[in-house]
C-alpha positions in Angstrom: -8.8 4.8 2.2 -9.9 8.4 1.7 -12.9 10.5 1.7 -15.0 13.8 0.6 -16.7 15.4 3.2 -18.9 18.3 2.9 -17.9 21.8 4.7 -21.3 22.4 5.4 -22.1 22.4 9.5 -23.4 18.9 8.9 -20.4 17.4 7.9 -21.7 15.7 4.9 -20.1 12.9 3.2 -19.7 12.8 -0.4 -18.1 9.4 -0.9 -15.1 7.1 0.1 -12.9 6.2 -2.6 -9.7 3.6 -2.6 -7.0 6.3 -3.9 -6.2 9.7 -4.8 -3.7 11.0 -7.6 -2.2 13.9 -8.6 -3.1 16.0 -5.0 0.6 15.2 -3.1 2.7 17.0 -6.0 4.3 19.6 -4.1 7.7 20.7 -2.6 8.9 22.7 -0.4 12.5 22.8 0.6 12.3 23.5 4.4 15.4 25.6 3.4 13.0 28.5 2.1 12.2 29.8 5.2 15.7 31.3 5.6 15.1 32.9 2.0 13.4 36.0 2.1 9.4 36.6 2.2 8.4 35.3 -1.2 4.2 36.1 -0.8 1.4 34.0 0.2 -0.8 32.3 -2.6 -2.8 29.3 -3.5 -3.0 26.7 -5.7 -5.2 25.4 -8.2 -5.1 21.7 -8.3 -6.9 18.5 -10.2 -7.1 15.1 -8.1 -8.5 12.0 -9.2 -10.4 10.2 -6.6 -9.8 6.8 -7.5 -12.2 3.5 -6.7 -15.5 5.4 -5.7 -18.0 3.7 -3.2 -21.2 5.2 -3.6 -20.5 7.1 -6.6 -24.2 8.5 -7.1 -24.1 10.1 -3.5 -20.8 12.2 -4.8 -22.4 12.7 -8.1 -25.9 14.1 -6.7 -24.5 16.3 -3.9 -21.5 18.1 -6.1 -24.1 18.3 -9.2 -27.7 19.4 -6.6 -25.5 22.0 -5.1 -24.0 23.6 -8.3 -27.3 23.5 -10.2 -28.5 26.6 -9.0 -25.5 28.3 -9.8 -24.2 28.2 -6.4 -20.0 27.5 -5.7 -20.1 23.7 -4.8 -18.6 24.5 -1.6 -15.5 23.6 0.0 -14.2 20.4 1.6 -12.3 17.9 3.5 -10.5 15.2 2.0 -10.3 12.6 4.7 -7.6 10.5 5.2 -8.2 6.7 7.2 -6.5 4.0 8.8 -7.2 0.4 8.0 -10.2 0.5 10.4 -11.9 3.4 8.7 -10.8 6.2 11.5 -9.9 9.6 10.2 -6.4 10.2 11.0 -6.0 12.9 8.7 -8.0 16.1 6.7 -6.6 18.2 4.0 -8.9 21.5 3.5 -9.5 22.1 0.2 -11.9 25.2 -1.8 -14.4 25.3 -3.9 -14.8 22.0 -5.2 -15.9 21.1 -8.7 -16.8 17.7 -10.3 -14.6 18.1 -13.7 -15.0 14.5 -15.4 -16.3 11.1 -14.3 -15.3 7.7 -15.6 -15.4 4.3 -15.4 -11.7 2.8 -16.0 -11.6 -0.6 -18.1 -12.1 -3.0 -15.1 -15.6 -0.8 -14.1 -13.3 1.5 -11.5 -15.3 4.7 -11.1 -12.4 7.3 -11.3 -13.8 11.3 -10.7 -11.3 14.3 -11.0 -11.8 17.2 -9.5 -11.2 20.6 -9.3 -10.2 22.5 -6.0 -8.0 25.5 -4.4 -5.5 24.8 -1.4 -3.5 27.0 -0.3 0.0 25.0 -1.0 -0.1 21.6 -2.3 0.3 18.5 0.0 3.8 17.5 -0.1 4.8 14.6 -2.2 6.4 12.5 0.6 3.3 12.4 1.9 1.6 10.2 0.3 3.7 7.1 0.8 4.1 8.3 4.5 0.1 8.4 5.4 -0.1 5.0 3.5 1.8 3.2 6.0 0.6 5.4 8.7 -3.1 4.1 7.7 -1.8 0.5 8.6 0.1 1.4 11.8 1.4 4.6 13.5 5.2 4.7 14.2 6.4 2.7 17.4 10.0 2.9 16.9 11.8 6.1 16.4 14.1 6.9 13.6 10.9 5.4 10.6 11.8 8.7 8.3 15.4 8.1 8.0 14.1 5.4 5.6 12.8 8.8 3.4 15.7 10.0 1.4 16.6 13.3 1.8 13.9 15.9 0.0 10.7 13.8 0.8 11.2 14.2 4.0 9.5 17.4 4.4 6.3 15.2 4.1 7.1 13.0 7.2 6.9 16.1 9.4 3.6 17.5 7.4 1.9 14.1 8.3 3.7 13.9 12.3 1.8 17.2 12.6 -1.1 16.5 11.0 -1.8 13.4 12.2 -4.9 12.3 14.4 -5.1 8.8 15.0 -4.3 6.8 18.4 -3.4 9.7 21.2 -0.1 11.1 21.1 2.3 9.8 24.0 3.5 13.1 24.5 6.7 13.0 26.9 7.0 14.0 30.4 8.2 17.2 31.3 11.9 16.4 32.3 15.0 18.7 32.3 17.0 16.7 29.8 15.9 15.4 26.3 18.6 13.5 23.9 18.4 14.5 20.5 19.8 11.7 18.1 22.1 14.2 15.2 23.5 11.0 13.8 20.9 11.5 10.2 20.6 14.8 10.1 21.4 15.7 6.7 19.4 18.4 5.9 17.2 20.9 7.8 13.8 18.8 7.5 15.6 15.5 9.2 16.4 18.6 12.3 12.6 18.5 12.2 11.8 15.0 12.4 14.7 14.0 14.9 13.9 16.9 17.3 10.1 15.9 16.9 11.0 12.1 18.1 13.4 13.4 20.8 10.8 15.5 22.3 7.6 13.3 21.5 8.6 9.7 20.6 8.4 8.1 17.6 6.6 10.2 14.8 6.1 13.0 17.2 5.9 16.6 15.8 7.9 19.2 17.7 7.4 21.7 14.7 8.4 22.2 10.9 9.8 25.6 10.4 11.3 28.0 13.3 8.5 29.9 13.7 6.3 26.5 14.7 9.4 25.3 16.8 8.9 28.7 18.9 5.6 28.0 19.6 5.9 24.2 20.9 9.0 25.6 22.9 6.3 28.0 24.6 4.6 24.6 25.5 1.1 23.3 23.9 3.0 20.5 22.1 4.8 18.7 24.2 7.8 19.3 26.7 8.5 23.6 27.1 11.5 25.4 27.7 13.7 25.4 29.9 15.5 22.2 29.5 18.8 20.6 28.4 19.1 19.1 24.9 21.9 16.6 24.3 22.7 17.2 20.5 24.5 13.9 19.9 25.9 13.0 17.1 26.5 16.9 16.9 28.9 16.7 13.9 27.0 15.4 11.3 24.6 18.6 11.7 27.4 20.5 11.9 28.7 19.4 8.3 24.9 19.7 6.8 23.7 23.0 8.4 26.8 25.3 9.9 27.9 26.2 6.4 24.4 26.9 4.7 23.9 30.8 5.2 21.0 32.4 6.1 19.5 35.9 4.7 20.9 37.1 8.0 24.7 38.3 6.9 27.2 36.1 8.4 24.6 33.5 10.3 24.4 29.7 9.3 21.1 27.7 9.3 22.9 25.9 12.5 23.7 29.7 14.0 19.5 30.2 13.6 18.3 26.9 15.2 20.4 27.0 17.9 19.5 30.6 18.7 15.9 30.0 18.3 16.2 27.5 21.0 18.3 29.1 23.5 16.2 32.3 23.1 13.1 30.0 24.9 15.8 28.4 27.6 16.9 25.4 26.3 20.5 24.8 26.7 22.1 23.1 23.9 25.0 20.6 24.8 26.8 19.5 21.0 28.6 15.8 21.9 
């Protein structure tokens, strides 16, 4: 189940609806942070908010506050488990009621137009569906994701505010399973469950893997990680090059983390 709520101080809800379409459309390859600096921009997009419960409340707030001319505002787009708990909010600006419609079987279908600054990713979608029935309580749940959707398994581990995180003790030795690690966003997700259990988020880009290493999401530096299964990493990121001459994706990770303390062991 999903939601529109109002960026207003009041936090304002606009409606619940069933489904949303055409909001997780984007892509991107966890790969392009070793490209070089390509700009920050937006994103114009058009969801359809799907199944609308009290359609005149969405209706009469997006039409009241655009009447006089003003921006309709910008909003969350809630996302909640089978109990009707947030677990999830994607920020989205300046919100505008495009088209509303009643589908064949009397569905009330509204699309909308809005501005994030990247579109969710694709994977997503499927990932905060069965997140909405149950969290993860067994490690190793994205290796079920093929490789290229799994980008969206560590935008919803970090996004993700539903039951409280088990967030591991601090110890001196954490085992990192490298058995599917096939491309750099399965690193992600496998060093997120070694360090915080199953759908734990321990960053999505190097930059974010810093920071938790600094501490404020789980277990900080120094400590030993076990890299097991070390090989099949090897084969997947020590030959994919970096914009830094004659360093390897592998090369940068491993730097990253022994920059903070960590002592890598490959086995």
């Amino acid at each position: 189940m999903f939601s529109l709520r109002a960026d207003d101080g009041d936090d304002t809800r606009l409606g619940f609806f069933s489904d949303l379409r055409d909001f997780f459309t984007g892509h991107v390859d966890a790969l392009s942070e070793f490209a070089p600096e390509a700009g920050v921009g937006g994103v114009w997009l058009r969801p359809r908010l799907i199944g609308l419960d009290g359609a005149g409340a969405l209706i009469g707030a997006l039409h009241s506050r655009g009447a006089s001319g003003d921006d309709p505002g910008n909003v969350w787009i809630d996302l909640h488990d089978t109990a009707g708990r947030t677990i999830g909010s994607y920020f989205a600006g300046a919100v505008t009621l495009e088209r509303w419609e009643e589908e064949g079987d009397g569905t009330a279908v509204a699309t909308v137009s809005c501005w994030l600054t990247s579109p969710p990713e694709a994977g997503a979608y499927e990932i905060w569906k069965t997140w909405s029935r149950r969290a993860p309580t067994a490690v190793n749940g994205w290796v079920s994701f093929p490789v290229g959707r799994r980008e969206g398994w560590t935008e919803v581990a970090r996004m993700y505010q539903g039951s409280p995180r088990k967030v591991n003790p601090r110890l001196d030795r954490y085992i990192l399973d490298g058995a599917n690690i096939g491309d750099l966003a399965s690193f992600y997700c496998a060093i997120g469950e070694a360090m915080n259990g199953p759908g734990g988020y321990y960053g999505g880009n190097l930059t974010a893997l810093d920071d938790c290493l600094l501490g404020g999401f789980g277990p900080a530096a120094p400590f030993r990680l076990v890299w097991e299964h070390s090989g099949v990493a090897v084969a997947a990121l020590g030959g994919l090059p970096t914009y830094l001459p004659g360093s390897s994706v592998l090369d940068t990770i491993v730097d990253c983390l022994e920059r903070r303390g960590v002592t890598v062991e490959f086995v």
